[in-house]
C-alpha positions in Angstrom: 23.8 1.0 -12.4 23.7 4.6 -11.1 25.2 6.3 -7.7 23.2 8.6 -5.6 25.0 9.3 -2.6 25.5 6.1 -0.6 23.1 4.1 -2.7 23.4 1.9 -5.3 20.4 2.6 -7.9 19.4 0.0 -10.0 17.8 -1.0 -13.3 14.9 -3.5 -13.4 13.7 -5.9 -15.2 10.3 -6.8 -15.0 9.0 -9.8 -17.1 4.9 -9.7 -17.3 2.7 -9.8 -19.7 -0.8 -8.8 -18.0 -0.9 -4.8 -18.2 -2.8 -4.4 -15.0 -0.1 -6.4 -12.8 2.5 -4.6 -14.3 1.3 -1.0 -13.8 0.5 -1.6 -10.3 3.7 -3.6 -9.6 5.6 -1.0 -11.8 4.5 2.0 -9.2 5.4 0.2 -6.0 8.7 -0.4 -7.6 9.1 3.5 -8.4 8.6 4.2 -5.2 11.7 2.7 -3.7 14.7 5.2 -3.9 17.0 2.0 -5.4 15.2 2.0 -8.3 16.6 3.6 -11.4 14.5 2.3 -14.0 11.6 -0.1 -14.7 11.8 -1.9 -18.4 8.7 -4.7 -19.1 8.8 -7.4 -21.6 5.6 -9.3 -21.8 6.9 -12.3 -23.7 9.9 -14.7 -23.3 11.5 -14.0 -25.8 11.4 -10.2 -25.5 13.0 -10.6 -22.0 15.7 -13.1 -23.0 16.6 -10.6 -26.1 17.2 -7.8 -23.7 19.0 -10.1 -21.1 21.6 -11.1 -23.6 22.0 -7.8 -25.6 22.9 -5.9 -21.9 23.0 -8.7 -19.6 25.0 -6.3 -17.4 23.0 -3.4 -16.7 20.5 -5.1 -14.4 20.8 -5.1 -11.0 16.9 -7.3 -10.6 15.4 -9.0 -12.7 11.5 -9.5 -11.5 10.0 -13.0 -13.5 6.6 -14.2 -13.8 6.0 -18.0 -15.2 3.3 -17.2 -17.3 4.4 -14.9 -19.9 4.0 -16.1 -23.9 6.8 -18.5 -24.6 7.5 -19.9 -21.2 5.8 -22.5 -19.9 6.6 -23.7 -16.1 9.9 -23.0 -15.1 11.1 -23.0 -18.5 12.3 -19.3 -19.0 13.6 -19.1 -15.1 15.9 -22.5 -16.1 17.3 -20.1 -19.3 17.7 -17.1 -16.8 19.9 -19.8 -14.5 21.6 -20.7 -17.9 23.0 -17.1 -19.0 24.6 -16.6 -14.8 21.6 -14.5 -14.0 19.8 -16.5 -11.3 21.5 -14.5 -8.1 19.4 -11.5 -9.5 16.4 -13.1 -10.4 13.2 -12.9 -8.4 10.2 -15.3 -9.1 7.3 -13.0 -9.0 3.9 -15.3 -9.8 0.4 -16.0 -8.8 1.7 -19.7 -8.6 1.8 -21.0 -5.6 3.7 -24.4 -5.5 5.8 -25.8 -3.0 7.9 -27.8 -5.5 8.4 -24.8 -7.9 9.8 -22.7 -4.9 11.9 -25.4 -3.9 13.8 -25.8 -7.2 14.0 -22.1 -7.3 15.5 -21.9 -3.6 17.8 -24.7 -4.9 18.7 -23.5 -9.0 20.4 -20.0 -6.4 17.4 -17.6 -7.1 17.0 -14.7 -5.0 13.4 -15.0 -4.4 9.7 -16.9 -5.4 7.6 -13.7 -4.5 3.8 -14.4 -4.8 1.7 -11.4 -6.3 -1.2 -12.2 -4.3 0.0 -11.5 -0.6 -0.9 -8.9 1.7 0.3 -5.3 -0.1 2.5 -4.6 2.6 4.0 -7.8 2.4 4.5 -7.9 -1.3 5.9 -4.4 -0.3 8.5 -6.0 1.7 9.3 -8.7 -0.5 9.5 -6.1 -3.4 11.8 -3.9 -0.8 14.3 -6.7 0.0 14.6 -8.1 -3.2 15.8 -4.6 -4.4 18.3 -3.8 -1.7 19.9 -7.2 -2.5 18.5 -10.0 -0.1 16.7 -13.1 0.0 12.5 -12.8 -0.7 10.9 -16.5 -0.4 7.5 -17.2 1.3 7.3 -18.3 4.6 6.4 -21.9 5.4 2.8 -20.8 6.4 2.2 -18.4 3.9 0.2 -21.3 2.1 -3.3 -21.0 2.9 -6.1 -24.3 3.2 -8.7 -24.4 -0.2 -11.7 -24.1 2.6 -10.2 -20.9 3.2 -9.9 -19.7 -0.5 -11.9 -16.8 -1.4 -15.2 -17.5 -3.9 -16.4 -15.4 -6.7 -19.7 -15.7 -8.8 -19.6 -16.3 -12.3 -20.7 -12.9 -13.7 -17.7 -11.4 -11.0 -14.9 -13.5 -12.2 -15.8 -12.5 -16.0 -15.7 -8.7 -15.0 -12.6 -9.2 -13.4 -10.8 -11.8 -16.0 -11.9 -8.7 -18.2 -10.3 -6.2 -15.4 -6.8 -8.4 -16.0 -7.0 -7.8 -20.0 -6.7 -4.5 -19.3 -10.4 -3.9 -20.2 -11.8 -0.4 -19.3 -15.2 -0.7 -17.0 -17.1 0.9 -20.5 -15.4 -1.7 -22.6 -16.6 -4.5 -20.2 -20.1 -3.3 -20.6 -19.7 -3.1 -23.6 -18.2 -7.4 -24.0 -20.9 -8.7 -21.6 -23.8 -6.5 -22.4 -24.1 -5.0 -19.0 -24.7 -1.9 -17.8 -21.6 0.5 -16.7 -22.9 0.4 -12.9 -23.5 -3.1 -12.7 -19.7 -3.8 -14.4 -18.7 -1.5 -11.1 -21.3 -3.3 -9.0 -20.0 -6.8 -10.2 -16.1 -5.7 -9.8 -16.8 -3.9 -5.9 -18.2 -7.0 -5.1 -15.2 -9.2 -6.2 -13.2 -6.7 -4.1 -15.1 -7.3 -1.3 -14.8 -10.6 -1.6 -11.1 -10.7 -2.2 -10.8 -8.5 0.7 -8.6 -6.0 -1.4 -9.1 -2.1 -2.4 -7.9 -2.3 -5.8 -8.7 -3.4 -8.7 -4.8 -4.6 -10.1 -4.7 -6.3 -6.0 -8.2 -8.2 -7.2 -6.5 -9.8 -10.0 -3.3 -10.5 -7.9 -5.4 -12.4 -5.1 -7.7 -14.5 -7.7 -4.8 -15.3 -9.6 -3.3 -17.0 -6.8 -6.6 -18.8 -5.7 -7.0 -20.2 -9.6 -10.0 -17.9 -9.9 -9.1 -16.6 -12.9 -7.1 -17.8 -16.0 -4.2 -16.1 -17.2 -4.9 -15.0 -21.1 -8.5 -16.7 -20.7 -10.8 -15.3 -22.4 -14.7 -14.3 -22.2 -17.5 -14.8 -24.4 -20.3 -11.7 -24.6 -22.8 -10.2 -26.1 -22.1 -7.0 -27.4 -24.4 -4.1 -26.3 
């Protein structure tokens, strides 16, 4: 950890393995004067090497569930196992009641959903930095009727979109044209009621409309 003036700055960890999630989440975190650094492992066993090699020099440890080698609340249970849980923030498009229980009970500092509102995920992100408690309200669940819906030809541009695919190589995949890739992804946007492309993933993430690592069968052009 460094000083600056009266504040603490910190090193995080941030354990995710989809490159659009991470970039987005990565420059909200920059953006918050406690932040020192921003390392990302993408697999399980990237993060758990660099827990136990300097399990001292960070001050928040960010955790998605659904990074190669974990599977559930596997990796968070070997986070709890090296002292680190006090540090650790869930950060996932899972929503489950019984997975944020156990987390709230295993001493976690947070279950932080990606999908929320920006300037709530803001928040969460902001409190979980300066040390305090970031776990969903009990309404923050919302009914399936309400879920958001997607076509099928707008979830495969955006499962595409959470690869990390460009909008060229997209058209490329699904032998579409460049402007009805954009077409397709403005419309799941809409429909997501988001402005960005990384929030689009976020929000269908936590609805189940996409699957993380799925992949999409084209026709290339």
């Amino acid at each position: 950890m460094l000083e600056q003036g009266d504040k603490t700055m910190i090193d995080v960890l941030f354990i995710e393995d989809q490159p659009v999630v991470s970039e987005a989440t990565a420059d909200k975190l920059s953006r918050n004067a406690r932040v020192a650094s921003i390392h990302v492992c993408q697999t399980a066993e990237q993060a758990l090497q660099a827990l136990r090699s300097q399990p001292h020099r960070w001050g928040l440890i960010l955790l998605d569930l659904d990074v190669p080698g974990a599977v559930g609340l596997s990796l968070a249970m070997e986070i709890k196992q090296l002292g680190l849980a006090p540090i650790t923030c869930v950060l996932t498009g899972t929503q489950r009641g019984d997975y944020v229980a156990q987390i709230a009970a295993d001493g976690f500092q947070g279950y932080i959903l990606k999908a929320m509102d920006i300037e709530e995920l803001v928040r969460a992100l902001d409190a979980a930095l300066a040390g305090g408690k970031a776990f969903p309200s009990a309404t923050a669940s919302q009914s399936s009727a309400d879920n958001p819906r997607l076509t099928a030809r707008q979830t495969e541009c955006l499962q595409l979109v959470s690869q990390g695919k460009t909008t060229k190589e997209i058209a490329r995949i699904l032998g579409l044209h460049v402007g009805t890739v954009n077409y397709h992804i403005e419309s799941a946007m809409d429909a997501l009621e988001v402005r960005s492309r990384a929030h689009a993933v976020q929000r269908a993430l936590r609805f189940g409309l996409l699957t993380l690592g799925g992949g999409v069968q084209g026709v290339a052009r």
